[in-house]
VEXDREN-2710 file (C-alpha; in Angstrom, 1 decimal):
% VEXDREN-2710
k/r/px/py/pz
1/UNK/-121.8/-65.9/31.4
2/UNK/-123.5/-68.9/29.8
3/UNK/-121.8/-70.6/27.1
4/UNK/-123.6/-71.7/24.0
5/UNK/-122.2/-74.2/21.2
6/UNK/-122.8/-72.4/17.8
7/UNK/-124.8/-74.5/15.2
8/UNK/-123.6/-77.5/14.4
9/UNK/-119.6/-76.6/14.7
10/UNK/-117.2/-77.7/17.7
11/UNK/-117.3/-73.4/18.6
12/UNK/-118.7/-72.5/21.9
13/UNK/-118.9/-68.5/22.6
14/UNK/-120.9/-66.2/25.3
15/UNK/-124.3/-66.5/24.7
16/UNK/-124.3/-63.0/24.2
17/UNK/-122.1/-61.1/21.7
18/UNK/-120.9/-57.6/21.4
19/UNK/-121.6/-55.9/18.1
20/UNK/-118.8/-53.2/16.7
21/UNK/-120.7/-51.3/14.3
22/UNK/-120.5/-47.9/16.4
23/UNK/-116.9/-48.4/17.1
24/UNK/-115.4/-46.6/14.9
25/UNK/-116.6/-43.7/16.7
26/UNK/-114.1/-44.2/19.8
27/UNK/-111.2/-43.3/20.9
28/UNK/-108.0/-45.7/21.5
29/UNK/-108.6/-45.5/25.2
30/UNK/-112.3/-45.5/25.3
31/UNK/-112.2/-48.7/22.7
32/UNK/-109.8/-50.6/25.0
33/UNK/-112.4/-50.0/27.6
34/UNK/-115.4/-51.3/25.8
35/UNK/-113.5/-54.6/25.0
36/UNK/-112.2/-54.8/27.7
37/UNK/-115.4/-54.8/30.0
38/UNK/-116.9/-57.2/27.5
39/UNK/-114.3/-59.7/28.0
40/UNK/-114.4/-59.4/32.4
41/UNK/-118.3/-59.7/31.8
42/UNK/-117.6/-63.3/30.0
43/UNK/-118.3/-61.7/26.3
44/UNK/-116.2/-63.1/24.1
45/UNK/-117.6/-63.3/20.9
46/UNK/-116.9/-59.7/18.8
47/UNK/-119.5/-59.4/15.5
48/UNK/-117.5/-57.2/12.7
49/UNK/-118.8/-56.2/9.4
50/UNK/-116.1/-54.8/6.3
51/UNK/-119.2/-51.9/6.3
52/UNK/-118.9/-51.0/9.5
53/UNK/-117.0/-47.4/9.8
54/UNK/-115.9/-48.0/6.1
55/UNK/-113.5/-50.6/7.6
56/UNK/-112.4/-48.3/10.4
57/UNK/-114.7/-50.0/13.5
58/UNK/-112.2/-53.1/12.4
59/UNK/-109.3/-50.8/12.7
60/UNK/-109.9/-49.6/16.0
61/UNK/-111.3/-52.1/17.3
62/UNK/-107.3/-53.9/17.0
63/UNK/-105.6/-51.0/17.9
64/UNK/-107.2/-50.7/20.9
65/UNK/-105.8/-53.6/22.1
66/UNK/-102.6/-53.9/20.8
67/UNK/-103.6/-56.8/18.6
68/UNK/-101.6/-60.1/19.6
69/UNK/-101.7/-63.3/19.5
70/UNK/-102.1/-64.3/23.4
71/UNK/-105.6/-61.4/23.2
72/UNK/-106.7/-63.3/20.1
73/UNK/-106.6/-66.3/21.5
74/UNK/-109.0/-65.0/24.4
75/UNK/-112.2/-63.9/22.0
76/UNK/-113.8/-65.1/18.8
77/UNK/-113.8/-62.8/15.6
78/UNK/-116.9/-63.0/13.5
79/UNK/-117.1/-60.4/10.4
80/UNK/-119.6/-60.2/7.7
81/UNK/-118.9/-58.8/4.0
82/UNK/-121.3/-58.8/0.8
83/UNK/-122.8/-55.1/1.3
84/UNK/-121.4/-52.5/-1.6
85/UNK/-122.0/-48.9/-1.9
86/UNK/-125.3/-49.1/-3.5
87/UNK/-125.5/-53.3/-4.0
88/UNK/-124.7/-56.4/-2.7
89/UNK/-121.9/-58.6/-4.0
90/UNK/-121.5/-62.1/-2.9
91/UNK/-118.6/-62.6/-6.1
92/UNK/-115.8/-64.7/-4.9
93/UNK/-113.6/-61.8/-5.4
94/UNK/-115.5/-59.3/-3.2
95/UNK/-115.6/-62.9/-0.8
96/UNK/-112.0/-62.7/-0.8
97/UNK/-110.7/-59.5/-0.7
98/UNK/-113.3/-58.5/1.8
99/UNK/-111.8/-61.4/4.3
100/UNK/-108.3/-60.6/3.4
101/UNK/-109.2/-57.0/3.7
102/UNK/-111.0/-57.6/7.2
103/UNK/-107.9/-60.0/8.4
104/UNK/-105.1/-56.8/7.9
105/UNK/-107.8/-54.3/9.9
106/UNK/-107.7/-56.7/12.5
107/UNK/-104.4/-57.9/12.8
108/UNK/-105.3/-61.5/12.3
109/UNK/-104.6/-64.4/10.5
110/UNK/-107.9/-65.4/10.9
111/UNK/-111.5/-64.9/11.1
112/UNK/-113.5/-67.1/13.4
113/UNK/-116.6/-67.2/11.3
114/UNK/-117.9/-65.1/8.4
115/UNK/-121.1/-64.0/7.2
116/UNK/-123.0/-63.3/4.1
117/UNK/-124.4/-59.9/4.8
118/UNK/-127.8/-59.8/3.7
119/UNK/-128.8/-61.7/0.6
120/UNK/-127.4/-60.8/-3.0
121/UNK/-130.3/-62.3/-5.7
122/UNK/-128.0/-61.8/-8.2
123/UNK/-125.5/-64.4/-6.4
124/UNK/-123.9/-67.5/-8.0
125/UNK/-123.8/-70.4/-5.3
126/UNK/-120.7/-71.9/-7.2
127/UNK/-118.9/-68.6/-6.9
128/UNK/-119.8/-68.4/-2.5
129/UNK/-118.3/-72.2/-2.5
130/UNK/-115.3/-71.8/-4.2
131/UNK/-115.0/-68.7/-2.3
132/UNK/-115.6/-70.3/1.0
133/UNK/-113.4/-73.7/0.0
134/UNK/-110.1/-71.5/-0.9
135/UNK/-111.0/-69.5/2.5
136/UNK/-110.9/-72.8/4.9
137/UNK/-108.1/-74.2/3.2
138/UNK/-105.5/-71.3/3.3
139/UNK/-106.9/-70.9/6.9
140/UNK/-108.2/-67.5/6.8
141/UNK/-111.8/-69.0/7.7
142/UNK/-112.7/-71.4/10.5
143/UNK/-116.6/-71.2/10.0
144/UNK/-119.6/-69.8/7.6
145/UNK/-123.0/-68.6/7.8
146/UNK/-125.2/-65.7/6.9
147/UNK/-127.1/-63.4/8.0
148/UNK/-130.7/-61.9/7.4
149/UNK/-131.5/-64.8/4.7
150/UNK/-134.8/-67.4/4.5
151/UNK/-134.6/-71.2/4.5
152/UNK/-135.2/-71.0/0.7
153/UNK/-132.3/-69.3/0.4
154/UNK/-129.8/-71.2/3.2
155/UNK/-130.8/-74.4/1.3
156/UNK/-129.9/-73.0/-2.3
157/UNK/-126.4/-72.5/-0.7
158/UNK/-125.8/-75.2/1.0
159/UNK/-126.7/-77.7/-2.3
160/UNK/-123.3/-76.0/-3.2
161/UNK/-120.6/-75.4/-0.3
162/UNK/-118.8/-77.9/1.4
163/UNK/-119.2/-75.9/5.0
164/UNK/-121.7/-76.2/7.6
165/UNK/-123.5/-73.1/7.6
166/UNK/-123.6/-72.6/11.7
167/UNK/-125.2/-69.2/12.3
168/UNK/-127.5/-67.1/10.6
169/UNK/-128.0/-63.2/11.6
170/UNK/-131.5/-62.3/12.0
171/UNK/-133.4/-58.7/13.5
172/UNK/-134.8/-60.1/16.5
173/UNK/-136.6/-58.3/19.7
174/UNK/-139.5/-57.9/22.2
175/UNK/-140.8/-55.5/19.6
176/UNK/-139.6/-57.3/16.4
177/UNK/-141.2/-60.6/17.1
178/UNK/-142.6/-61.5/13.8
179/UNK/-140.6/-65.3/13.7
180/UNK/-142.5/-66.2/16.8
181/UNK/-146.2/-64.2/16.2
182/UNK/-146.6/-66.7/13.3
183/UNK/-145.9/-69.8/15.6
184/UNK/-148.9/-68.5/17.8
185/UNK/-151.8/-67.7/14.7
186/UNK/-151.4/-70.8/13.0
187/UNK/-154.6/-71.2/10.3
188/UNK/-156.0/-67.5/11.2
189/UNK/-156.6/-64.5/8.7
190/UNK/-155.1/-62.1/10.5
191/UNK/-151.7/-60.1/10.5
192/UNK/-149.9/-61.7/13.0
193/UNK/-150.9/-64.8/10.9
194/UNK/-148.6/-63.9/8.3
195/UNK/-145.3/-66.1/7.3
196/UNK/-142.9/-63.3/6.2
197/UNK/-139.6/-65.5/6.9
198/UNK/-140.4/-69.0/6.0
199/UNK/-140.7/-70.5/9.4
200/UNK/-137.0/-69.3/9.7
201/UNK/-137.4/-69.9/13.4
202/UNK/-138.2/-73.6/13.2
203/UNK/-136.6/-73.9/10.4
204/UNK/-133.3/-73.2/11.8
205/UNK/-134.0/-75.5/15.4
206/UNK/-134.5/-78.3/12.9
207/UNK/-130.8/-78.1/11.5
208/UNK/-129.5/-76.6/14.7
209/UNK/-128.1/-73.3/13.2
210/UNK/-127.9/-70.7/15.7
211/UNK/-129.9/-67.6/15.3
212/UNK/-127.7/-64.4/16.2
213/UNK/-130.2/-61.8/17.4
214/UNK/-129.3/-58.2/16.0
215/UNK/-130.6/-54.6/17.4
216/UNK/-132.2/-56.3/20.5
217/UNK/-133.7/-52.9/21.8
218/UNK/-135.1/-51.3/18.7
219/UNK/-138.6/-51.5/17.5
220/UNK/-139.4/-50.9/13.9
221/UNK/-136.2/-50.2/11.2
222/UNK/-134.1/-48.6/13.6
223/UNK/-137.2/-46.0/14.4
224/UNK/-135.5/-46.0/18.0
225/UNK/-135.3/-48.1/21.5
226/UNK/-138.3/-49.5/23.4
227/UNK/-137.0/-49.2/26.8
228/UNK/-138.0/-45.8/29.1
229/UNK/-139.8/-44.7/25.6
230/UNK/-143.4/-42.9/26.4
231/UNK/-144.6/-45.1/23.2
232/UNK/-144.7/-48.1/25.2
233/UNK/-145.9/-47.3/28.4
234/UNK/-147.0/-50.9/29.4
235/UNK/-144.3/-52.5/28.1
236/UNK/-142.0/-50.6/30.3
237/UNK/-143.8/-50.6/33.2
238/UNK/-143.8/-54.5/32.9
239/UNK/-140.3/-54.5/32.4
240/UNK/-139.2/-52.5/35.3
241/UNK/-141.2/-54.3/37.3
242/UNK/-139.6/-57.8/36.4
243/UNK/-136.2/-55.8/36.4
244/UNK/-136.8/-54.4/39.7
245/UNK/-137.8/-58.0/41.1
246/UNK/-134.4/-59.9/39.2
247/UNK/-132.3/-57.1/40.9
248/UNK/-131.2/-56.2/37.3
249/UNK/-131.3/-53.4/34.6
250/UNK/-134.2/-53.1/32.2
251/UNK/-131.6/-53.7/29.4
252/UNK/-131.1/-57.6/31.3
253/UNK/-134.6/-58.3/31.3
254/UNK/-135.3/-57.1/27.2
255/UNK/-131.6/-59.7/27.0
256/UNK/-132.9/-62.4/29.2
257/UNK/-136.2/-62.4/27.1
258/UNK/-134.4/-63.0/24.1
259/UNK/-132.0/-65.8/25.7
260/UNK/-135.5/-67.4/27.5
261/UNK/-136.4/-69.0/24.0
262/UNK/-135.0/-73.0/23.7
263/UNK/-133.8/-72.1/20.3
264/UNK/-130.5/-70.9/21.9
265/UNK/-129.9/-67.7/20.5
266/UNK/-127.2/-65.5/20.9
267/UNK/-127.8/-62.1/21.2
268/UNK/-126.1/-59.0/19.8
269/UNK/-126.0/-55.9/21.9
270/UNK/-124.4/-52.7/20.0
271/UNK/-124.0/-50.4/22.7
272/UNK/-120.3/-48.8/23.0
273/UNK/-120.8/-47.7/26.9
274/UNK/-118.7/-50.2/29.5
275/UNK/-121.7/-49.5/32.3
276/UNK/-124.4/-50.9/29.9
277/UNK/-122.1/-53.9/28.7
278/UNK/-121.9/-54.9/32.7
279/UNK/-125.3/-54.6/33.1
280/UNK/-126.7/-56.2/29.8
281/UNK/-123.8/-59.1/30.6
282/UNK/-126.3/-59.9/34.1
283/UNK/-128.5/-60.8/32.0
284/UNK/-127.0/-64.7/31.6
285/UNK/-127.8/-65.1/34.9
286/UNK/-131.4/-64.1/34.8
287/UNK/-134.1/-67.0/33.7
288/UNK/-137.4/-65.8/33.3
289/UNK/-140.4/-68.1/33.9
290/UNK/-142.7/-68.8/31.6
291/UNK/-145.3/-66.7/32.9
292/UNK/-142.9/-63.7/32.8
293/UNK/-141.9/-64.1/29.2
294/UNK/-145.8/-64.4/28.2
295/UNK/-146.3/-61.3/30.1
296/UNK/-143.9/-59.1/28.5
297/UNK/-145.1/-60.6/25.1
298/UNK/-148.4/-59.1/25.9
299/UNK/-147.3/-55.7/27.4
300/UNK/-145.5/-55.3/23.7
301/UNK/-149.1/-55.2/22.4
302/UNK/-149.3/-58.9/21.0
303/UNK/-152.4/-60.9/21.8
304/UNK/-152.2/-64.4/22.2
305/UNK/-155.2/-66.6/20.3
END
């Protein structure tokens, strides 16, 4: 498993991370598999969230392996808090007691890097700083970033924090390629034209902050996976082909496409089954040429200029 340094921080994790969202929904034993495969497949960076399960994907996720301190020492923790019931809340009380609240469902004394979940407008930058300030200094927080924000928004917060702001979380996937499309129709008048992020993806190389790729195989907003669906005919048959030729699954090759970009990103794959974790973990050790990455960019229906 490649090892990538994330943003500008001395933390260096798997280049490809194992989202806990749907863990909630195992069992003790079959938990303790999942992490367990992750970790033999060289995945050691686990992405939490206080939402996720209502707190219980946390809970199991540290039951399931008897939570100690020679495990913790063996994987990096990442959570993310600032979604509500109907809002978002980026207080430095929510802040807090979502860390602390995270820190007792994993058994920890600490949290390798937290997130801001999705933007807040109604956010007070001094608020997030003193939140993150009294954070790194009792310890409870090594790093910060976000997650799903613009440039115009990581720059209003960091005129205010003291921390590097290392990562940012962003939807990103052979079918949700809207960061790159712009890259390609500079000056034209057509969709693909259109700046929806801010140049979020050069934006991000320039100050080296590491763009964690979330739902990797969906297309749409979680309208379903690309891979073996009838919608996508070419795309599939493209990939098979190139999966088929790399000795690998399909899920490698939509992985490997992801980690082809320079920009370094680190992806995050959600699945819960220990099969797919092996096989999706195969794809570290894939490179795909340049002429295979343009050619699955095309089989997804995007036209180059």
């Amino acid at each position: 498993m490649k090892r990538i340094t994330i943003g500008n921080s001395a933390l260096t994790a798997s280049e490809i991370s194992l989202g806990c969202m749907r863990m909630a929904d195992l069992s003790k034993e079959d938990a303790n598999k999942v992490i367990n495969t992750a970790l033999e497949n060289g995945i050691d960076f686990f992405d939490h969230a206080d939402i996720y399960g209502g707190g219980k994907s946390e809970e199991v996720f540290a039951d399931a392996i008897d939570m100690n301190a020679t495990i913790r020492e063996k994987m990096i923790l990442q959570s993310k808090c600032g979604i509500r019931q109907g809002f978002f809340d980026f207080s430095k009380e929510h802040i807090i007691s979502s860390v602390e609240g995270s820190l007792k469902r994993l058994k920890t004394d600490y949290l390798d890097t937290l997130l801001l979940h999705r933007p807040d407008t109604l956010f007070e930058p001094e608020e997030v700083a003193a939140a993150f300030t009294e954070l790194e200094k009792s310890g409870k927080v090594r790093h910060f970033g976000v997650s799903n924000q613009n440039p115009g928004q990581i720059e209003l917060l960091k005129k205010y924090v003291d921390q590097e702001l290392i990562a940012n979380q962003l939807q990103f996937s052979i079918m949700h390629t809207g960061m790159i499309d712009t890259g390609f129709n500079v000056n034209m008048t057509i969709d693909p034209s259109l700046d929806r992020d801010g140049g979020i993806l050069e934006y991000s190389r320039l100050n080296n902050m590491t763009i964690q790729a979330w739902s990797p195989f969906q297309y749409g907003f979680f309208e379903g996976v690309f891979l073996d669906n009838d919608k996508f005919p070419e795309l599939n048959k493209t990939i098979d082909k190139i999966a088929a030729d790399k000795g690998v699954t399909n899920s490698a090759i939509a992985v490997a496409w992801i980690q082809r970009h320079p920009a370094s990103f680190q992806t995050v794959v959600g699945t819960m089954n220990p099969v797919r974790i092996a096989d999706i973990a195969k794809a570290s050790d894939v490179t795909l040429s340049r002429e295979e990455w343009y050619e699955i960019y095309r089989a997804a229906g995007n036209q180059l200029p």
